[in-house]
mmCIF file as gemmi writes it, N, C-alpha and C atoms, coordinates in Angstrom:
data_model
loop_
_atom_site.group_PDB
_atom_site.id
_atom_site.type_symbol
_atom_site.label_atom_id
_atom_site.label_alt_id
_atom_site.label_comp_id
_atom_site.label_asym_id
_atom_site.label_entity_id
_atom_site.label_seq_id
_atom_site.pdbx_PDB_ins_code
_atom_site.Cartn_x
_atom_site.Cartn_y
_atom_site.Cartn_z
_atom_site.occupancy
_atom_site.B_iso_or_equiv
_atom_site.pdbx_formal_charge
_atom_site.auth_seq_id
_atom_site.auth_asym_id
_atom_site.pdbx_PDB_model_num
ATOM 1 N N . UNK Axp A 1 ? 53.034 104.943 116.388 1 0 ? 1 A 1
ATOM 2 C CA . UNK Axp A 1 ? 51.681 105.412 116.45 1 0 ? 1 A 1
ATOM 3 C C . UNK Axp A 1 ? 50.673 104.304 116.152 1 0 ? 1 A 1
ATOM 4 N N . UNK Axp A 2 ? 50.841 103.671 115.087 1 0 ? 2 A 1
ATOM 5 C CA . UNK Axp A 2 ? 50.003 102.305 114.884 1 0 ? 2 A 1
ATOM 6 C C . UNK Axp A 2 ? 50.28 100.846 116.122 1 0 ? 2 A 1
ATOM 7 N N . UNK Axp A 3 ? 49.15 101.234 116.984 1 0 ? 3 A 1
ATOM 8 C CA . UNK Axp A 3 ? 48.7 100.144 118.119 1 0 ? 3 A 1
ATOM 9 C C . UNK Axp A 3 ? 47.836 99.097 117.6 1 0 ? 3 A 1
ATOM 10 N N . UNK Axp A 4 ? 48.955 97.501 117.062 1 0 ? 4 A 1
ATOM 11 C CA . UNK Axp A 4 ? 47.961 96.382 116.661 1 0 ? 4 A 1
ATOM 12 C C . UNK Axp A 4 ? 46.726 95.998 117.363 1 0 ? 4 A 1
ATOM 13 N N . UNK Axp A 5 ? 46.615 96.524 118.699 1 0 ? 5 A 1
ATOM 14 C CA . UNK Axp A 5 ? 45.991 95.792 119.477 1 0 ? 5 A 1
ATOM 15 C C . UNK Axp A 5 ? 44.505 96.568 119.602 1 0 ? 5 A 1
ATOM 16 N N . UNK Axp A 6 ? 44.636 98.115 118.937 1 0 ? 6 A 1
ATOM 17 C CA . UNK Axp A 6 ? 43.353 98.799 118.661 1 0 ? 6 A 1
ATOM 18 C C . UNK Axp A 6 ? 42.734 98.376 117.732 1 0 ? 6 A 1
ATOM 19 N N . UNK Axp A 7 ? 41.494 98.629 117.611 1 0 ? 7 A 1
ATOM 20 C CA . UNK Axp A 7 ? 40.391 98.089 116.127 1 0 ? 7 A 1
ATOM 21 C C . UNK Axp A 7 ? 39.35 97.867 116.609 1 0 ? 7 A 1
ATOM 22 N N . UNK Axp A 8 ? 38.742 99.256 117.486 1 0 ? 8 A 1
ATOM 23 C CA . UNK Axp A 8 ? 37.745 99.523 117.816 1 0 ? 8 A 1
ATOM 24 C C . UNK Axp A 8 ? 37.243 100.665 116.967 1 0 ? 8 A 1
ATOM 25 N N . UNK Axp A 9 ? 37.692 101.319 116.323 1 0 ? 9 A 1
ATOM 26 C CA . UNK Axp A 9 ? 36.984 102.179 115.02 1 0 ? 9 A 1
ATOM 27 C C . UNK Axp A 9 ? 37.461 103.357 115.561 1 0 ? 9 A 1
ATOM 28 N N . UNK Axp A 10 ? 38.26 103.722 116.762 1 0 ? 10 A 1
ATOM 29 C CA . UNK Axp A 10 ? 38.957 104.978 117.162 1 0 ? 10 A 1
ATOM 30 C C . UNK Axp A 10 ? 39.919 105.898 116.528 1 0 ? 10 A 1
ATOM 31 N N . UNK Axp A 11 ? 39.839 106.827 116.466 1 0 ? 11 A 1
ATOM 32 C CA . UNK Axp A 11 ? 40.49 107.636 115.671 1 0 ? 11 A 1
ATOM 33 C C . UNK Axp A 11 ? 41.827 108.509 116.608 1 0 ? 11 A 1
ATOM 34 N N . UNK Axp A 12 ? 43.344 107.473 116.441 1 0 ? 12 A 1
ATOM 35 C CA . UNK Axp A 12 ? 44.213 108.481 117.01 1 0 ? 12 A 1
ATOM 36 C C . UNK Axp A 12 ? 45.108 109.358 116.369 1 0 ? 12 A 1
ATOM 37 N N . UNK Axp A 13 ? 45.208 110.213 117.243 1 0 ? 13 A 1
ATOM 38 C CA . UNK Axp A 13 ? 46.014 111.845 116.434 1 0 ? 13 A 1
ATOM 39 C C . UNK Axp A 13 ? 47.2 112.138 116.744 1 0 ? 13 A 1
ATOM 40 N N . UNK Axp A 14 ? 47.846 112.399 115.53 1 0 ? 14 A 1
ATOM 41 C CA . UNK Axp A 14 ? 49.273 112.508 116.028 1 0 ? 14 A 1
ATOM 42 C C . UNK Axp A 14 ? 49.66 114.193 116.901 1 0 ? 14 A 1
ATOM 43 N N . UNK Axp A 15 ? 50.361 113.809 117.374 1 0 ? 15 A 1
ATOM 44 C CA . UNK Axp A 15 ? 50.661 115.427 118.752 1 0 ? 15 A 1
ATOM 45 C C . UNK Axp A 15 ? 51.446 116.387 118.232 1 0 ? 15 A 1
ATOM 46 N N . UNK Axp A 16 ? 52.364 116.124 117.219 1 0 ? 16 A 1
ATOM 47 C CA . UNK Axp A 16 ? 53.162 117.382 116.568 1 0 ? 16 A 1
ATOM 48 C C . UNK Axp A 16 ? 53.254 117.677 114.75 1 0 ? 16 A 1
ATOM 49 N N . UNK Axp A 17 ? 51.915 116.642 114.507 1 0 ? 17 A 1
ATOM 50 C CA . UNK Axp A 17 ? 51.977 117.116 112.869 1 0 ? 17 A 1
ATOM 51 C C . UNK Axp A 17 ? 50.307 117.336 113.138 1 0 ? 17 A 1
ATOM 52 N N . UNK Axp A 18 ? 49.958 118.499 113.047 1 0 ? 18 A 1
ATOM 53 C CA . UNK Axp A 18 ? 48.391 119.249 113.503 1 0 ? 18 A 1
ATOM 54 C C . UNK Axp A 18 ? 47.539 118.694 112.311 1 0 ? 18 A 1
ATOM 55 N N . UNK Axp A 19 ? 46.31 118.082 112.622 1 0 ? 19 A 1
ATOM 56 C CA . UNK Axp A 19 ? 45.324 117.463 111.567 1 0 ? 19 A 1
ATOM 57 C C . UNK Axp A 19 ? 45.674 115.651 110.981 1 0 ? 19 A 1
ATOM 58 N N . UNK Axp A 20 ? 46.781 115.368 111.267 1 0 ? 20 A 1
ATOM 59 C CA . UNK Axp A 20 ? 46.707 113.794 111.115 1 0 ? 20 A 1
ATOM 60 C C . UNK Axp A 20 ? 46.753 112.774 111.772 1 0 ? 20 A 1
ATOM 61 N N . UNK Axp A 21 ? 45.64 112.011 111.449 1 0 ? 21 A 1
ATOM 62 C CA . UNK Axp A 21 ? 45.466 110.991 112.297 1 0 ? 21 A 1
ATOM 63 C C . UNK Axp A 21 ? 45.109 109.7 111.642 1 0 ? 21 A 1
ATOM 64 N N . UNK Axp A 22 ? 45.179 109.005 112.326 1 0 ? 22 A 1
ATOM 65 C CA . UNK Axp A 22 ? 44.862 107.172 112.232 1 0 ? 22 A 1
ATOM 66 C C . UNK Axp A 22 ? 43.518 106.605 112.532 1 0 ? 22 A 1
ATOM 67 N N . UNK Axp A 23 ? 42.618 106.319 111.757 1 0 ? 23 A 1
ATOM 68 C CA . UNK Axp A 23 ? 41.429 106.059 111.787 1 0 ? 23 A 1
ATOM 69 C C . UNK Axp A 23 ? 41.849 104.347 112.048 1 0 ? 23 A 1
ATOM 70 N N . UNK Axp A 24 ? 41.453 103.556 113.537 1 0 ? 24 A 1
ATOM 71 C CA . UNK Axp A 24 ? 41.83 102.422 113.781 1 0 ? 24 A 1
ATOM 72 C C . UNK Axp A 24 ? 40.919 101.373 114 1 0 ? 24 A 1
ATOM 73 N N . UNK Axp A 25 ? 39.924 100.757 112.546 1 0 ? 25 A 1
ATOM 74 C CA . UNK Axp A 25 ? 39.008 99.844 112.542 1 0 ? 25 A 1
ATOM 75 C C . UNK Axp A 25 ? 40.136 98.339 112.168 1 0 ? 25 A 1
ATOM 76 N N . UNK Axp A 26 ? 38.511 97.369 112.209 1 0 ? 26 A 1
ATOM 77 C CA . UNK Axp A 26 ? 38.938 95.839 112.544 1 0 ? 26 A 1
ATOM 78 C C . UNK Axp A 26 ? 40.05 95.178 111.198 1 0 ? 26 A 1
ATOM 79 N N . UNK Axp A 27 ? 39.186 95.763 110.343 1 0 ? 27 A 1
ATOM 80 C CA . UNK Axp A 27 ? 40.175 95.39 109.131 1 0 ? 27 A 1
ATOM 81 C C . UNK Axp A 27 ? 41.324 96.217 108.596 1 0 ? 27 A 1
ATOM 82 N N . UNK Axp A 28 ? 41.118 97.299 108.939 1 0 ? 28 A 1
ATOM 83 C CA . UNK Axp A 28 ? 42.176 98.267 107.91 1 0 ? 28 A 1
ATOM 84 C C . UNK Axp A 28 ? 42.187 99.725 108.399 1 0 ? 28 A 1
ATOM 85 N N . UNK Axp A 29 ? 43.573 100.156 108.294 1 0 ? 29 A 1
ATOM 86 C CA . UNK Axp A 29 ? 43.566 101.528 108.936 1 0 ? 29 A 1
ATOM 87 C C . UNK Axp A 29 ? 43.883 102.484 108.02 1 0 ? 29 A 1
ATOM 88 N N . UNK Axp A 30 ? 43.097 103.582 108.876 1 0 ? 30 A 1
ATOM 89 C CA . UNK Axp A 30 ? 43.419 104.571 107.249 1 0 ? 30 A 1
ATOM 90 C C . UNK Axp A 30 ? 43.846 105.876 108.12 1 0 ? 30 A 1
ATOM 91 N N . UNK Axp A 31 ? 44.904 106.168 107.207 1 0 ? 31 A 1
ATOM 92 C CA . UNK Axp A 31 ? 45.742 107.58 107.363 1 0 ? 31 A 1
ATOM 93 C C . UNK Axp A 31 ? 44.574 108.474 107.243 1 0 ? 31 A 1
ATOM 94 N N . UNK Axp A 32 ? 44.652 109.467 107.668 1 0 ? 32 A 1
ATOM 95 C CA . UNK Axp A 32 ? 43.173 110.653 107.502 1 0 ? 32 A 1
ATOM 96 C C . UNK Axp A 32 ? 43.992 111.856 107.832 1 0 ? 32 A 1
ATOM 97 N N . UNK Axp A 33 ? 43.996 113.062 106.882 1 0 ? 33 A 1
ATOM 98 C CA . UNK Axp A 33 ? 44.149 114.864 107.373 1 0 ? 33 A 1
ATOM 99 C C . UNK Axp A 33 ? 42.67 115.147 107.98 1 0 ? 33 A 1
ATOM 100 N N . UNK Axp A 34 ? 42.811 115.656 109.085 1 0 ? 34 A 1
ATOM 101 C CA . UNK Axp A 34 ? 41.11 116.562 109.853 1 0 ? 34 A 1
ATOM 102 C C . UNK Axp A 34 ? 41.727 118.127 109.793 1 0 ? 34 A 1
ATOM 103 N N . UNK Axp A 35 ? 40.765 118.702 109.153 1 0 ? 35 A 1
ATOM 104 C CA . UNK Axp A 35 ? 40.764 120.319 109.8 1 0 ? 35 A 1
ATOM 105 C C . UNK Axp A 35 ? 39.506 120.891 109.53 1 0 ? 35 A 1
ATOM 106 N N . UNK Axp A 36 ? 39.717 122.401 109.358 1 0 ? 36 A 1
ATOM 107 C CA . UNK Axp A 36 ? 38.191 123.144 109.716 1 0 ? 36 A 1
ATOM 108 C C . UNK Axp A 36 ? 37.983 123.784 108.353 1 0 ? 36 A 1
ATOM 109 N N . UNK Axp A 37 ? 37.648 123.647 107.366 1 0 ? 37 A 1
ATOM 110 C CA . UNK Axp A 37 ? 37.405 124.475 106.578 1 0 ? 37 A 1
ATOM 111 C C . UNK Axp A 37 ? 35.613 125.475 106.479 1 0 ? 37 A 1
ATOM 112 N N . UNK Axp A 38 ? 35.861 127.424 106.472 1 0 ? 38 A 1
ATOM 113 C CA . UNK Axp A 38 ? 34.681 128.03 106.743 1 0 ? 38 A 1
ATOM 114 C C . UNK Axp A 38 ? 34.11 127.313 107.955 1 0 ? 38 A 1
ATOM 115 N N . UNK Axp A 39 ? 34.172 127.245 108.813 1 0 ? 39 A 1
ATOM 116 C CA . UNK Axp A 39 ? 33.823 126.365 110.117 1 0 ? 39 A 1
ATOM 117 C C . UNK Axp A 39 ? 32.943 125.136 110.088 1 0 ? 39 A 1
ATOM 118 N N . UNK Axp A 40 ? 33.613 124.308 108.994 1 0 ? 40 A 1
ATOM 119 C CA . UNK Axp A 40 ? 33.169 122.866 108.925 1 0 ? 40 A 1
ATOM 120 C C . UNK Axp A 40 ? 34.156 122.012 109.198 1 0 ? 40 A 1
ATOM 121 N N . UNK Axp A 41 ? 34.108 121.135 110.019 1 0 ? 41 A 1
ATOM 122 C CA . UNK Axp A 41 ? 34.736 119.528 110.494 1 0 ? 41 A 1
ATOM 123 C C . UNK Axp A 41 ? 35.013 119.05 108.557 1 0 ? 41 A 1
ATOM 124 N N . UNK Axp A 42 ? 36.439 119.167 107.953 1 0 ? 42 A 1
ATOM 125 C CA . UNK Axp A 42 ? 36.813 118.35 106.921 1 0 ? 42 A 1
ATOM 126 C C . UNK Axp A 42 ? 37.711 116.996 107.099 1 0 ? 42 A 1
ATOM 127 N N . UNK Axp A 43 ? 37.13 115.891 106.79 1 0 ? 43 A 1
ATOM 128 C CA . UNK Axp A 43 ? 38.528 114.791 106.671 1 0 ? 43 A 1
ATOM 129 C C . UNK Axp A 43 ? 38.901 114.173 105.526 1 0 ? 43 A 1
ATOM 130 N N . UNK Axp A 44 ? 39.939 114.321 105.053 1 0 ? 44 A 1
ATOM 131 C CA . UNK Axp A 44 ? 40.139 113.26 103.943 1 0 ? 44 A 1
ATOM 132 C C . UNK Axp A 44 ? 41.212 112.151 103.715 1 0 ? 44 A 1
ATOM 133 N N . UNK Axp A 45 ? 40.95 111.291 103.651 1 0 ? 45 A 1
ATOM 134 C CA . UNK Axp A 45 ? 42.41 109.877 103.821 1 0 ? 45 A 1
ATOM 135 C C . UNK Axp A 45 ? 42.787 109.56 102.564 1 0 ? 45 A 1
ATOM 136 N N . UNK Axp A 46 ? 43.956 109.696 103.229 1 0 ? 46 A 1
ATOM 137 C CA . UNK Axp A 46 ? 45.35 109.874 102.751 1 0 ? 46 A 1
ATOM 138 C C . UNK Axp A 46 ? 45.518 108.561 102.218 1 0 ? 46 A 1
ATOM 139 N N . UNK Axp A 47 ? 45.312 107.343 102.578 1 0 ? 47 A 1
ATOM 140 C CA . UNK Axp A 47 ? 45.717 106.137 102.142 1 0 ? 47 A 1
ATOM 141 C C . UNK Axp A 47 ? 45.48 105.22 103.308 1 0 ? 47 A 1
ATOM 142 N N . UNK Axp A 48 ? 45.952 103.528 102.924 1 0 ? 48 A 1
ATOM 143 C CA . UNK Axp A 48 ? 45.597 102.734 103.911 1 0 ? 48 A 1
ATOM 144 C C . UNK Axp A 48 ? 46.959 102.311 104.122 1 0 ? 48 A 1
ATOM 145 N N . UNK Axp A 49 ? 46.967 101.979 105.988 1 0 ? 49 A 1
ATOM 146 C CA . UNK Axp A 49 ? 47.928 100.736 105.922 1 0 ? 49 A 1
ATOM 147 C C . UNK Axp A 49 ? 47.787 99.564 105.016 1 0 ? 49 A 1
ATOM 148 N N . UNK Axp A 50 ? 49.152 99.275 105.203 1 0 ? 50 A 1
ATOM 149 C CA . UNK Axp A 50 ? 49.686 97.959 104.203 1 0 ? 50 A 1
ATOM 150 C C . UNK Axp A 50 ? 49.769 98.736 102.706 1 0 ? 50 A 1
ATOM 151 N N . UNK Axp A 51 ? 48.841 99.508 102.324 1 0 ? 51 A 1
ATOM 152 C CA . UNK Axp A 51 ? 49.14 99.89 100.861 1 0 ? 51 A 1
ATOM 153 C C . UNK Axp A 51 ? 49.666 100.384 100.933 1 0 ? 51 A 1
ATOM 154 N N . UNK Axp A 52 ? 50.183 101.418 102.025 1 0 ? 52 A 1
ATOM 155 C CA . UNK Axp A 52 ? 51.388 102.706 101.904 1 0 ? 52 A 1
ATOM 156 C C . UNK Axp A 52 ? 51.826 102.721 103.254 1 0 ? 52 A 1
ATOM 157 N N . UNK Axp A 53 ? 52.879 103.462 103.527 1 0 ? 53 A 1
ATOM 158 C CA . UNK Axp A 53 ? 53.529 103.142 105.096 1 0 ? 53 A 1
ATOM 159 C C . UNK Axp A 53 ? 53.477 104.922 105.197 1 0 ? 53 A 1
ATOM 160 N N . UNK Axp A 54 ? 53.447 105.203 106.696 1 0 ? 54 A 1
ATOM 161 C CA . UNK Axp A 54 ? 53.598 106.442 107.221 1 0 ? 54 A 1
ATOM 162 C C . UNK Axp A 54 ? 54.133 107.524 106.011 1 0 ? 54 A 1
ATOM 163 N N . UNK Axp A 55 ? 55.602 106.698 105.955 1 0 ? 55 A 1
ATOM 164 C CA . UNK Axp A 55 ? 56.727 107.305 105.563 1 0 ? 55 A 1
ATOM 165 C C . UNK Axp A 55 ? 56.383 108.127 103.511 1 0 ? 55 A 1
ATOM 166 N N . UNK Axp A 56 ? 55.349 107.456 103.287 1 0 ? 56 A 1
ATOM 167 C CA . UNK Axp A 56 ? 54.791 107.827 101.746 1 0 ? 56 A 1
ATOM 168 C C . UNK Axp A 56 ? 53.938 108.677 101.912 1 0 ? 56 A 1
ATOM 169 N N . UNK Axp A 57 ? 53.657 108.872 102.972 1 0 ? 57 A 1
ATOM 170 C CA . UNK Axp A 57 ? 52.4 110.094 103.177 1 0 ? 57 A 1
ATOM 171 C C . UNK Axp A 57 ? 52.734 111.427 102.885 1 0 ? 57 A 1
């Protein structure tokens, strides 16, 4: 899922774990949960690459 070659500030989502995704800026990527809470857009990250790997999430 982590594409070195992105780090345009795009945010990709994974397809079979619903709400997590990869926030993919120049310096550092950050794990992020998205969902809807009372019908508001919530995100909160989870951690960064290099400090933690997928697999600690």
């Amino acid at each position: 899922m982590l594409r070195s070659n992105v780090t345009d500030g795009r945010i990709l989502r994974e397809r079979r774990l619903c709400g997590f995704c990869v926030r993919m800026s120049p310096g550092k990527r950050a794990f992020k949960v998205a969902t809807s809470v009372a019908g508001k857009q919530f995100r909160m990250i989870l951690g960064y690459w290099l400090l933690m790997s997928v697999d600690e999430i």
